[in-house]
C-alpha positions in Angstrom: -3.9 -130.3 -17.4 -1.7 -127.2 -17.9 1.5 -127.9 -17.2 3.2 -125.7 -14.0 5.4 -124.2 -15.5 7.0 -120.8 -16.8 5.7 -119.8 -20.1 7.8 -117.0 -22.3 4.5 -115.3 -22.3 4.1 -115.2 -18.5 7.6 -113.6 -18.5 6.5 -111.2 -21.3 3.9 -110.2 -19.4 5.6 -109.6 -15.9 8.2 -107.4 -17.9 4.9 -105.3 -19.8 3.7 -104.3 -16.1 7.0 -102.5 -15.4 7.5 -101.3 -18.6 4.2 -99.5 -17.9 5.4 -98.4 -14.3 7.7 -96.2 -16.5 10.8 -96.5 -15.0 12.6 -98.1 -17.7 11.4 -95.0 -20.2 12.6 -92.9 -16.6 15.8 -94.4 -16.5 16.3 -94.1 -20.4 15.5 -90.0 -20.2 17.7 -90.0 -17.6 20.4 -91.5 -19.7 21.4 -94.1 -17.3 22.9 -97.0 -18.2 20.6 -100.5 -18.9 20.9 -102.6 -15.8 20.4 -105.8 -16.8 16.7 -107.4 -15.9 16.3 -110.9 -14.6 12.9 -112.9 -13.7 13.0 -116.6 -12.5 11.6 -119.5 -14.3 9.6 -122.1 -12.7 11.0 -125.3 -14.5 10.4 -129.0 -13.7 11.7 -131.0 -10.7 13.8 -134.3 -11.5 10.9 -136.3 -10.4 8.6 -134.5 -13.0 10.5 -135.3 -15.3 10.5 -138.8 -14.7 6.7 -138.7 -14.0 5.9 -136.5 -17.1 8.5 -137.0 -19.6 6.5 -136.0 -22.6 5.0 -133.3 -21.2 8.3 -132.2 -20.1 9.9 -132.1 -23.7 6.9 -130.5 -25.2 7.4 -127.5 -22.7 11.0 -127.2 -23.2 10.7 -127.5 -26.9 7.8 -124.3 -26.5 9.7 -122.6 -24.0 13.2 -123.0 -26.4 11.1 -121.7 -29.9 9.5 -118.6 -27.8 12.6 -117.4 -26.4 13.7 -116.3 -30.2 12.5 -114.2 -32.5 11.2 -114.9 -35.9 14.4 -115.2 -37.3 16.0 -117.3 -35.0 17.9 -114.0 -32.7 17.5 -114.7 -28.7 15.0 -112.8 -27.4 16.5 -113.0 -24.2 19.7 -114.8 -22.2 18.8 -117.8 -20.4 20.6 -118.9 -17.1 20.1 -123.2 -16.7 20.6 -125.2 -14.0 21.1 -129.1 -14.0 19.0 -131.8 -13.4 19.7 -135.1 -12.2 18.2 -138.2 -11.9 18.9 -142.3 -11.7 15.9 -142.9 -14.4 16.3 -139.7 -16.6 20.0 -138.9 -16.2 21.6 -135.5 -16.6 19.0 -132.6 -18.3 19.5 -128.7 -18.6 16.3 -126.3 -17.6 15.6 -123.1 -17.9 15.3 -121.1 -14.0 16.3 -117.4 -15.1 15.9 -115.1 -17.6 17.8 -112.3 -18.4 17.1 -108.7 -20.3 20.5 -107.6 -21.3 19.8 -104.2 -23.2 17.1 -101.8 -23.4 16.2 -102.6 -27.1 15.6 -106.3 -25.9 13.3 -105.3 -23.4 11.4 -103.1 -25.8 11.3 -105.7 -28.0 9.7 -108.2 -25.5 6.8 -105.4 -24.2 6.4 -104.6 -27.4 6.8 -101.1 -26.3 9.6 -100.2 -29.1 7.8 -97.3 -30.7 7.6 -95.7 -27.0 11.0 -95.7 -27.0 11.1 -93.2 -29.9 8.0 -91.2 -29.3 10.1 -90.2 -26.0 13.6 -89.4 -27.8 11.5 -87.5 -30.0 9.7 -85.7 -27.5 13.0 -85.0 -25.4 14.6 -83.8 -29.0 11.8 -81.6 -29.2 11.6 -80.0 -25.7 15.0 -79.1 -25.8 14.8 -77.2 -29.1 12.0 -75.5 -27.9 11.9 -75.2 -23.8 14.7 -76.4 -22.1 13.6 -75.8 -18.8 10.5 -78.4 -19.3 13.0 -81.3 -20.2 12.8 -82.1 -16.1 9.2 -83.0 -16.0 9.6 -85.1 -19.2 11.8 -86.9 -17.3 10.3 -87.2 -14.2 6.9 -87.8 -16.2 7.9 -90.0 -19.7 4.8 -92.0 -19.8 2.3 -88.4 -19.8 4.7 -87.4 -22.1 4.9 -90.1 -24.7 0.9 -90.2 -24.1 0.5 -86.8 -25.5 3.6 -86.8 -28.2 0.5 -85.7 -30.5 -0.1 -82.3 -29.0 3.2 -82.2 -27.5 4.5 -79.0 -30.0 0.9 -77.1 -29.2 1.7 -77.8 -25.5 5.3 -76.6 -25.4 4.5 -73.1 -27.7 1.4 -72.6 -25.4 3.8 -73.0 -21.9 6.6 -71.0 -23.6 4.0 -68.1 -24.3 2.7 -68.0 -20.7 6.6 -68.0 -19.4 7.4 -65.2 -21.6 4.9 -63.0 -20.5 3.2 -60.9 -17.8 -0.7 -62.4 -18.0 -2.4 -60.5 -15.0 -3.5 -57.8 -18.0 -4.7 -60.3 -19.8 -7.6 -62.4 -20.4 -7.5 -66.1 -21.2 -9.3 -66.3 -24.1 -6.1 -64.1 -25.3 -3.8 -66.3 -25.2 -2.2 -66.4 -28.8 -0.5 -69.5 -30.1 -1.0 -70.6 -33.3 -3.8 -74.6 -33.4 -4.3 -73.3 -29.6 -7.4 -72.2 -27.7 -9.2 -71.7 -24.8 -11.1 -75.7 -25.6 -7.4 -77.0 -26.1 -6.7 -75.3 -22.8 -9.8 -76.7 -20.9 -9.0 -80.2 -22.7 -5.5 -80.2 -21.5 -5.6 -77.9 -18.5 -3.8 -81.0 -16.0 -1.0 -81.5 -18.8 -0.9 -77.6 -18.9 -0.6 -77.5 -15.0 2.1 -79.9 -14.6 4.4 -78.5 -17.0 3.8 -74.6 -16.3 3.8 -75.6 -12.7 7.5 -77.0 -13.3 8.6 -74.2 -15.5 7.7 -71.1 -13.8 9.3 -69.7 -11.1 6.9 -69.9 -7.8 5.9 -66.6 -7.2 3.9 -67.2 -10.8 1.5 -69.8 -9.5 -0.9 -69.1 -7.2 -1.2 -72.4 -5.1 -4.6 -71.1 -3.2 -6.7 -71.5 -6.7 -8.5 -74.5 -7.0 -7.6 -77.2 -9.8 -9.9 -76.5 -12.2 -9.4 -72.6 -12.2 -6.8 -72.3 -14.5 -7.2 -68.3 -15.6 -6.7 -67.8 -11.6 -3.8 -70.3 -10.8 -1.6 -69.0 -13.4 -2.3 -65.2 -12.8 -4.4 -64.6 -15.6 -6.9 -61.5 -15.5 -10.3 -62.9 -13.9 -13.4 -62.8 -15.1 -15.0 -60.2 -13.1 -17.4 -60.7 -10.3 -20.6 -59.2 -10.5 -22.6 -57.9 -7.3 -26.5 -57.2 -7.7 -28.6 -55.3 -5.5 -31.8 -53.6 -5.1 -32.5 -50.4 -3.1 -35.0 -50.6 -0.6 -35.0 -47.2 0.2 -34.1 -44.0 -2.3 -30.5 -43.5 -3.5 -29.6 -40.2 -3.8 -26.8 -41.1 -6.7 -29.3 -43.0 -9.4 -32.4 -41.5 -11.1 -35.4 -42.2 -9.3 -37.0 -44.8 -11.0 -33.8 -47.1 -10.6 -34.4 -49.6 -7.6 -31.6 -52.3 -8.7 -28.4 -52.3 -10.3 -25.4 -55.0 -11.2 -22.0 -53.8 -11.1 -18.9 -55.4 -11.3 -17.5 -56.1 -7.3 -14.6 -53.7 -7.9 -16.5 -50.8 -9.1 -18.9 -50.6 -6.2 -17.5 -48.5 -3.6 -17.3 -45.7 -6.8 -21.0 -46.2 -7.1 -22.1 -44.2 -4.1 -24.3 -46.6 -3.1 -25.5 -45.0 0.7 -26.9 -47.9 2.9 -26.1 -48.5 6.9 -27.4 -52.2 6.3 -26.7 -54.2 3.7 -29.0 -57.6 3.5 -27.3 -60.9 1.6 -29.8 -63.4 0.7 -29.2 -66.3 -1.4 -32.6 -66.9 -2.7 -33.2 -65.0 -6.0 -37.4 -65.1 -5.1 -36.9 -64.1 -2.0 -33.9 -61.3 -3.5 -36.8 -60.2 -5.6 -39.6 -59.7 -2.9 -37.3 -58.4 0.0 -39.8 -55.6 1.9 -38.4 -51.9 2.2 -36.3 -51.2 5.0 -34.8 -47.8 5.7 -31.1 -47.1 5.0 -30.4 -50.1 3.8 -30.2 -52.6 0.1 -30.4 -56.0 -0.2 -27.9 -58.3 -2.2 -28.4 -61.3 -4.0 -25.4 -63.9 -3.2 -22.5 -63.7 -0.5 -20.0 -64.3 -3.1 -20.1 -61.8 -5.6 -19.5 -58.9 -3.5 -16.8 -60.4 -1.4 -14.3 -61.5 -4.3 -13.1 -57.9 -4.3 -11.1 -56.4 -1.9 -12.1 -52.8 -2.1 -15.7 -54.5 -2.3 -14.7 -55.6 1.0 -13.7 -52.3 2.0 -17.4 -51.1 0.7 -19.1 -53.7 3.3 -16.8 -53.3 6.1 -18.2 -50.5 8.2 -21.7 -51.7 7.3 -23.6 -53.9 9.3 -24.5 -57.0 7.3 -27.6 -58.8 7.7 -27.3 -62.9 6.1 -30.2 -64.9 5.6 -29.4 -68.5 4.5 -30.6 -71.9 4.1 -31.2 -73.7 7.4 -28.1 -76.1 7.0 -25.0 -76.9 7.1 -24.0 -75.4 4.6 -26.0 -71.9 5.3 -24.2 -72.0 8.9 -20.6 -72.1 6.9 -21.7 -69.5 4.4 -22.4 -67.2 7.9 -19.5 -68.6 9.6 -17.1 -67.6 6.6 -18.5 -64.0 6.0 -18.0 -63.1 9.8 -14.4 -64.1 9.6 -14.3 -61.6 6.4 -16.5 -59.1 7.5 -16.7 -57.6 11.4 -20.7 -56.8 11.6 -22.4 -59.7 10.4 -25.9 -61.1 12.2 -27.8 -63.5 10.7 -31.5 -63.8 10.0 -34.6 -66.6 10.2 -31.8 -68.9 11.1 -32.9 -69.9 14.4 -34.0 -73.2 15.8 -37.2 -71.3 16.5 -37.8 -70.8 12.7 -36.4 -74.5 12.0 -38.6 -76.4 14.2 -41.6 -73.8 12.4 -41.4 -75.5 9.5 -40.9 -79.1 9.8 -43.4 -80.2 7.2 -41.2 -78.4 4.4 -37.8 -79.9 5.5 -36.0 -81.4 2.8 -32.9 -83.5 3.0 -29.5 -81.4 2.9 -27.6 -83.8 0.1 -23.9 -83.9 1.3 -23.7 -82.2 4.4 -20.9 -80.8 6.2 -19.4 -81.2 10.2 -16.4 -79.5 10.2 -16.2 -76.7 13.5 -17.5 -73.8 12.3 -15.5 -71.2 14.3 -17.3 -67.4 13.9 -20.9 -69.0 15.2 -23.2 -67.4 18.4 -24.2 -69.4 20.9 -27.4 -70.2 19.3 -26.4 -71.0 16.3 -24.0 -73.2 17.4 -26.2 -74.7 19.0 -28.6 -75.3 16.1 -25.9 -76.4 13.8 -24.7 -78.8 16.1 -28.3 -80.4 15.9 -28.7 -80.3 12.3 -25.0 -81.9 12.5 -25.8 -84.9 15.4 -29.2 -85.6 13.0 -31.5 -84.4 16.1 -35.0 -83.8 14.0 -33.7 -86.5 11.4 -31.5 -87.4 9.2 -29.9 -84.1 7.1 -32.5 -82.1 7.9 -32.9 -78.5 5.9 -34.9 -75.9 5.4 -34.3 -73.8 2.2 -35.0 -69.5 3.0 -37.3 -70.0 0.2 -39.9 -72.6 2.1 -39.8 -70.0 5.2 -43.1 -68.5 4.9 -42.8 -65.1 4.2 -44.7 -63.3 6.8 -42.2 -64.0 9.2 -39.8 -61.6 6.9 -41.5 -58.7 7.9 -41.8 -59.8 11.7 -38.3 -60.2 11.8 -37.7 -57.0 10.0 -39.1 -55.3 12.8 -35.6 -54.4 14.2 -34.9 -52.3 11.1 -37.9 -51.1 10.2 -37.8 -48.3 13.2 -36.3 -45.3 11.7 -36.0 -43.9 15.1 -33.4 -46.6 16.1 -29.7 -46.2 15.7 -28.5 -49.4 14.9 -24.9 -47.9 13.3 
């Protein structure tokens, strides 16, 4: 049977699971002075001793050889208490340990060469960018972690600081063993520590994670808007009918249209009947991304035709708070209920309030939300059958009405 009782290696490895919480490595950046660490020993009872006297003297004898190192040094201080008893008369145990200095804790985690990966990494960071020594020390662990590409990280946040990147693109960044893979690789690290160096006005907080060009002002890849005329542009030769340009450049286009369709199918893009006055765009987002884009669509009316889903309804929700004239199309509970042998299932649907909804199609998200025709019910624009296009057209299709 094992015997109850504290084993130096138990202790060893209560003290690894702080050490690995990083506050002693915290404490040490901070240059505060070692407080010395204590952990109790569970030790034998007078009776136990007199019940298990061999077993007993073997643990103390273990306990006594553990406690110093290989050359007979203490590993640690240990606090006794007395035992006493008729049969086994007056014995010392062990019942608390004691870390006095940080080199003795080290020593017991076996965390020693930590110790100097962060004093090297500190030395470093001041040489080279002061103002990042803060999140080394809020952060020693990350830090020691990435000692390796520590000098690649610090020249690559010291570049950024230094200049004004809205002119430029990321793949220009310039640091010698850095590029845009060493950025994609290390983009969290790169977040933290720019994040903590640059003053706020620098970071744009709205940009998701994972877009680091965008959260750290970088110039943006462009965004493209495609379209195809369905009726005659006075501006292109006649035998254009589509064009992609870059979001910011189409107002300068001299695109004329009263309506502009967005449809998110590229088929259904593709095959989009004529319809006077007006183009059709593939994609909500492209266009949008730009503000003078923006300007482009806002005294247009815009026509969306999206999936029959959640998702869809958010798409039309979000445009109308974007864009003042925006009526959607085929998404109806009519046109749902229509098609009910090519529903598919929606995979992670939304039910958030959708706030820039009609009536109806409030109404119809709220079923597709409440599972009324079955569990995530949805029905992709390109399953609609397309005669119902032209039907619904119809509207448009009348050059004699004014719908501007």
């Amino acid at each position: 049977m094992t015997a109850p009782w504290t084993e130096v290696g138990d202790l060893v490895q209560v003290l690894q699971k702080r050490w690995d919480r990083g506050v002693y490595l915290a404490a040490y950046a901070q240059g505060l002075p070692w407080a010395p660490v204590s952990l109790p020993v569970r030790s034998p009872t007078s009776s136990e001793i007199l019940d298990r006297f061999d077993a007993v003297r073997r643990w103390a004898a273990k306990f006594e050889d553990d406690a110093r190192t290989t050359s007979g040094q203490p590993r640690f201080r240990i606090e006794y208490r007395t035992v006493k008893g008729k049969n086994v008369g007056t014995n010392q145990v062990p019942v608390r340990i004691w870390v006095e200095s940080l080199e003795q804790m080290c020593s017991l985690a076996g965390r020693s060469e930590q110790l100097g990966d962060l004093q090297a990494v500190l030395d470093l960071t001041r040489d080279v960018l002061p103002a990042a020594v803060p999140w080394v020390v809020g952060h020693p662990l990350d830090a020691v972690a990435h000692r390796h590409i520590w000098p690649r990280v610090l020249s690559t946040v010291a570049w950024v600081a230094e200049r004004d990147p809205s002119r430029l693109y990321l793949r220009q960044l310039d640091v010698n063993g850095v590029d845009t893979k060493f950025v994609e690789h290390h983009q969290r690290l790169l977040d933290q520590v720019l994040s903590a160096v640059l003053p706020p006005e620098r970071v744009d907080v709205l940009a998701p994670p994972g877009d680091f060009a965008r959260r750290f002002r970088f110039r943006s890849k462009p965004y493209y808007a495609r379209f195809r005329f369905l009726w005659p542009q006075p501006s292109f030769p006649a035998g254009v009918t589509e064009v992609r340009l870059r979001a910011e450049e189409v107002p300068a286009a001299g695109i004329e249209a009263a309506t502009v369709f967005i449809v998110e199918n590229e088929i259904s893009y593709l095959a989009f009947p004529d319809v006077p006055h007006s183009v059709v765009m593939f994609g909500s987002g492209y266009a949008l991304e730009a503000a003078n884009a923006r300007s482009w669509l806002q005294p247009k009316e815009v026509v969306y035709w999206g999936d029959i889903d959640t998702h869809g309804f958010a798409i039309l929700s979000n445009l109308r708070a974007r864009l003042t004239r925006v009526v959607s199309l085929l998404m109806d509970k009519g046109t749902l209920l229509a098609h009910a042998q090519q529903w598919v299932t929606e995979p992670v649907p939304i039910s958030r309030p959708l706030e820039h909804l009609t009536d109806e199609e409030r109404s119809v998200y709220k079923d597709l939300v409440e599972d009324r025709y079955g569990r995530s019910v949805r029905l992709e624009q390109e399953r609609t059958r397309f005669s119902l296009v032209s039907v619904a057209l119809a509207p448009w299709a009348e050059p004699s009405q004014d719908r501007h």
